[in-house]
C-alpha positions as CSV (number, residue, x, y, z in Angstrom):
1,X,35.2,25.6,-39.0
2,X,31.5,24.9,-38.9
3,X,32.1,21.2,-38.0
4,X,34.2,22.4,-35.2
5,X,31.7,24.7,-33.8
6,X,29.4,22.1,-34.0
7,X,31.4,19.9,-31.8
8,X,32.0,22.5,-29.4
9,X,28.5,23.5,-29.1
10,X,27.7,20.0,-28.4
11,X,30.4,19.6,-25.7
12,X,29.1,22.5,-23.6
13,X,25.4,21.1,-24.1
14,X,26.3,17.8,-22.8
15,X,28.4,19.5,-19.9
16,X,24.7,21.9,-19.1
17,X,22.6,18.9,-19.2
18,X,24.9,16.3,-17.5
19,X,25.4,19.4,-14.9
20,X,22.1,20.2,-15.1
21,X,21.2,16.6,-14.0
22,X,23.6,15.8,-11.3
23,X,22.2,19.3,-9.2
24,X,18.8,17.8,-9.8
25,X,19.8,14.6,-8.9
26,X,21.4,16.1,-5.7
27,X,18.4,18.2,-5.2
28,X,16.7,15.0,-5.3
29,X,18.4,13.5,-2.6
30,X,18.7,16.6,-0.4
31,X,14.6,16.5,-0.3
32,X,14.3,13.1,0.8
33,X,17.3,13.4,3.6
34,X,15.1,16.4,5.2
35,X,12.2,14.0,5.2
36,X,11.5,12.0,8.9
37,X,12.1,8.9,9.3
38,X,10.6,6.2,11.4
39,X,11.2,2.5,11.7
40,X,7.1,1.3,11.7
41,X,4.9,1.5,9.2
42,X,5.3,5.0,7.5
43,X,1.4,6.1,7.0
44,X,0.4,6.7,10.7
45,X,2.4,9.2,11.2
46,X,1.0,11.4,8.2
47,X,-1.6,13.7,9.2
48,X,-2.4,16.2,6.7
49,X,-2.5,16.2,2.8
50,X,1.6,16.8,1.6
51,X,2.5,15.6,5.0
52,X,5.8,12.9,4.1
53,X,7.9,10.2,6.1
54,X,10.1,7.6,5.2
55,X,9.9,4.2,6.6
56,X,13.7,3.2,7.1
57,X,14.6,0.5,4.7
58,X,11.3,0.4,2.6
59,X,10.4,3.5,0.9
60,X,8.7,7.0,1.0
61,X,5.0,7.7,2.2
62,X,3.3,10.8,1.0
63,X,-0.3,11.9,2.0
64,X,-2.2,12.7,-1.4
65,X,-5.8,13.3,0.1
66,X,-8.3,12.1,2.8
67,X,-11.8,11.7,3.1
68,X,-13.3,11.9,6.5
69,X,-16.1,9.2,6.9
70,X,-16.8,8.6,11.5
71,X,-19.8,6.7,10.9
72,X,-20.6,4.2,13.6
73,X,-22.7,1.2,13.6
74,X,-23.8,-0.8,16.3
75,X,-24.0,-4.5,16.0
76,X,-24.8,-5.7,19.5
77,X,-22.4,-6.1,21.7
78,X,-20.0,-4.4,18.7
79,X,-19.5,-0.7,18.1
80,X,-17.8,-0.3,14.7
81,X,-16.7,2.9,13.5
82,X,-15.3,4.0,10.0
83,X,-13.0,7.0,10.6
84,X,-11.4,7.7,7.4
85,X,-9.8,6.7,3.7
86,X,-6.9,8.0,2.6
87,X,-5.0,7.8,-1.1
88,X,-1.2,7.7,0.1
89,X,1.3,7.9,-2.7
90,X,4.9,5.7,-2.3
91,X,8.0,6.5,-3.5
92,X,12.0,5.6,-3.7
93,X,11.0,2.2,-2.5
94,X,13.7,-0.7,-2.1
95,X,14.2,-3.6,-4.3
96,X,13.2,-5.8,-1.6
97,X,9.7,-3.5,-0.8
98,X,9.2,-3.5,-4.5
99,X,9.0,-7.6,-4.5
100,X,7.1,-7.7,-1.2
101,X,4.9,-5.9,-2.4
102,X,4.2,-7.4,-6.1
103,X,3.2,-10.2,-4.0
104,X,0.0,-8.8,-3.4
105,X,-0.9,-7.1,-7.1
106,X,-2.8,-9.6,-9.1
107,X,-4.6,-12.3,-8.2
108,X,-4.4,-14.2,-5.1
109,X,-4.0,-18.3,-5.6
110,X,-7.9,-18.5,-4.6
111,X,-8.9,-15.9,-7.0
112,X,-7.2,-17.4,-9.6
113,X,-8.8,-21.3,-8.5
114,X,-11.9,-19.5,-8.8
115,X,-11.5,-18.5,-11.9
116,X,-9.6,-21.5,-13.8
117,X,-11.2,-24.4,-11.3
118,X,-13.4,-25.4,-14.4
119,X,-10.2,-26.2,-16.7
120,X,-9.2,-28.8,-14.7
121,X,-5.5,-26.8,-13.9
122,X,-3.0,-28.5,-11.6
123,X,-2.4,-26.6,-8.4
124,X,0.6,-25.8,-9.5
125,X,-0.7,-24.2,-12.8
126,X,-3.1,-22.8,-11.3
127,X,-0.4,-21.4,-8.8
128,X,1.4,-20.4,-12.4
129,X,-1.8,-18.3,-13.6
130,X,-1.6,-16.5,-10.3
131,X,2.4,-16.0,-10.6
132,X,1.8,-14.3,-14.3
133,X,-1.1,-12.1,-12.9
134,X,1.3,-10.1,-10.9
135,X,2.7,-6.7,-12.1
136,X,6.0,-5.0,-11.8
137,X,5.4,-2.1,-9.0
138,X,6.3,1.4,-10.6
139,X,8.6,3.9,-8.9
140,X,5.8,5.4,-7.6
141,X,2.3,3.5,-6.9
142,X,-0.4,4.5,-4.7
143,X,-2.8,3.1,-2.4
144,X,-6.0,3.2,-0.3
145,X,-6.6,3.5,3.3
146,X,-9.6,2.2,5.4
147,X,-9.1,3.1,9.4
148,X,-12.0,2.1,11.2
149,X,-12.4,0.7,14.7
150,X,-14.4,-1.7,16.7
151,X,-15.6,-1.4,20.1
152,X,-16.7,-4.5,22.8
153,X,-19.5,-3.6,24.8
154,X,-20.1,-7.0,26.1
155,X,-17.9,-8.5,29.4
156,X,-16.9,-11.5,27.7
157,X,-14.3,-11.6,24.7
158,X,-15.6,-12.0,21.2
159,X,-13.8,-13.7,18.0
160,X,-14.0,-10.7,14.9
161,X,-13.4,-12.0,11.7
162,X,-11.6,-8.8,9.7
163,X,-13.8,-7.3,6.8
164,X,-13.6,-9.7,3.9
165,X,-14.4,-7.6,0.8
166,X,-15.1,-4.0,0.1
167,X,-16.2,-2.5,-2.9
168,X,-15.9,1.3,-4.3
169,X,-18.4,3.0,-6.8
170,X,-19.9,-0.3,-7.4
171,X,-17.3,-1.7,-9.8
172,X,-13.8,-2.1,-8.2
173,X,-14.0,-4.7,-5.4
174,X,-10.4,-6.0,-3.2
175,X,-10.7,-9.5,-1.7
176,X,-8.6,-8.2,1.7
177,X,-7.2,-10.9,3.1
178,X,-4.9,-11.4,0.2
179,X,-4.4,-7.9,-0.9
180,X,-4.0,-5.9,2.2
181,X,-0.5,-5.4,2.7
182,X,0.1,-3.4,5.8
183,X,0.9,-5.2,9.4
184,X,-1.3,-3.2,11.8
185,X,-1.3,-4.7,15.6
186,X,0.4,-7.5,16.0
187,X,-1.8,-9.1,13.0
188,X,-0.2,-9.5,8.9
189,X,-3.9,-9.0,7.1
190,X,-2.5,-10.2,4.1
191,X,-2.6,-14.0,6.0
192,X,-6.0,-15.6,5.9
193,X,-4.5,-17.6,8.9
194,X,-5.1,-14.1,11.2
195,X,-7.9,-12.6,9.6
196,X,-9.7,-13.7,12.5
197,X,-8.7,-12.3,16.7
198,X,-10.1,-12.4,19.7
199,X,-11.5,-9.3,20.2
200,X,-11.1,-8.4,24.1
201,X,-13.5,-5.7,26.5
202,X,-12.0,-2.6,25.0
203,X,-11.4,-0.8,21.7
204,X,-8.7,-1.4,18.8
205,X,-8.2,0.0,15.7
206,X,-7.3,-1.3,12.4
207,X,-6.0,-0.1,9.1
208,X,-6.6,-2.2,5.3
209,X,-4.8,-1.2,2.7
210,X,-5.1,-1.8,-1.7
211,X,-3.3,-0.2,-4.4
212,X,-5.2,1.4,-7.2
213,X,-2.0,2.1,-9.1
C-alpha cells in the first residue's frame, strides 16, 4: 500500500513539474515573440536600461546599463567626441551567432605570435595556440559598448586609423581590431584590412564592441 502511494505520489510530481516546465517554457517563448525585431545590428535601437530587441536570425539584445561620457577633444582638423559605454547583455543566440562570435574570444593570431614568437612555433601552431585560446560562448554573454564620433573640420579628406587599444581601470586592455565584433558603417572592425577610412568633410559615428563575459 505504501509502495503504491509512493508511486502515485511520484507520478503526480513528475506530471507538476513536467507541467510546470512546459508553461515556463511557453512563457519563455511568449516573452521573446512580444520582443521587436529588426534585421541590423540589434543595439542601436536600445535606448534605455531594460530596453530589448531581437536581431532576426542572431540573437537577443538587452540594455543592462549606460554610462554617459560626451567629452570632446580636438585634434586639429579632428573633433572627436566620446558619447557613451554601454554593458548590453545577449541572449537566445543561434548556433551560427554563437560560432561567429567565438571567433573573436581569446586571442587573436598576432596576440598569440606575440606571445609564443620566442618558441620558435610554426605558423600553423602558432595558429593552433590561438585556435585553443577560444572559449565556448554561454547562453547568455555580455558586452561593452564605446560610441564616439569624429568630426573633419578641414576641406580636404583625411585617412583615420580606428582606435587601436583601450584599456579600463588600468588592468583589462582589448586589442580592437581583432576583438570588435560589430559591423558599424559599411566597415567589419574586427578586419585589420578596414581599420583604416577615408574620413570625408562631415561627421560619422562609430561603435567598438568587447565581451567581458
Amino acid at each position: 500500500m505504501v509502495g503504491l502511494l509512493l508511486i502515485c505520489l511520484s507520478v503526480i510530481a513528475l506530471n507538476y513539474f513536467k507541467s510546470d516546465k512546459t508553461e515556463k517554457g511557453e512563457n519563455a517563448e511568449a516573452k521573446e515573440s512580444k520582443i521587436p525585431e529588426v534585421d541590423e545590428y540589434g543595439g542601436i535601437h536600445l535606448e534605455k536600461v531594460g530596453d530589448k530587441v531581437r536581431q532576426k536570425n542572431w540573437g537577443t539584445f538587452r540594455l543592462l546599463e549606460t554610462k554617459s561620457i560626451n567629452e570632446t577633444f580636438e585634434l586639429a582638423p579632428m573633433v572627436i567626441t566620446v558619447k557613451d559605454i554601454r554593458r548590453i547583455q545577449l541572449s537566445s543566440l543561434t548556433d551560427e551567432a554563437k560560432e561567429e562570435l567565438k571567433s573573436y574570444t581569446g586571442l587573436s593570431f598576432e596576440e598569440a605570435y606575440s606571445i609564443y614568437y620566442k618558441e620558435n612555433l610554426s605558423m600553423e601552431e602558432v595558429d593552433q595556440r590561438a585556435a585553443l585560446s577560444k572559449t565556448d560562448i554561454d547562453e547568455e554573454v555580455s558586452y561593452l559598448e564605446i560610441t564616439y564620433s569624429i568630426e573633419n573640420k578641414d576641406s580636404k579628406e583625411l585617412q583615420f586609423f580606428s582606435m587601436e587599444n583601450v584599456t579600463f581601470n588600468d588592468n583589462l586592455t582589448y586589442d580592437v581590431p581583432s576583438k570588435n565584433f560589430i559591423h558599424s558603417g559599411g566597415y567589419f572592425y574586427g578586419d585589420k584590412k578596414s581599420k583604416s577610412i577615408r574620413l570625408p568633410t562631415r561627421r560619422i559615428e562609430k561603435r567598438h564592441n568587447w565581451f567581458i563575459g
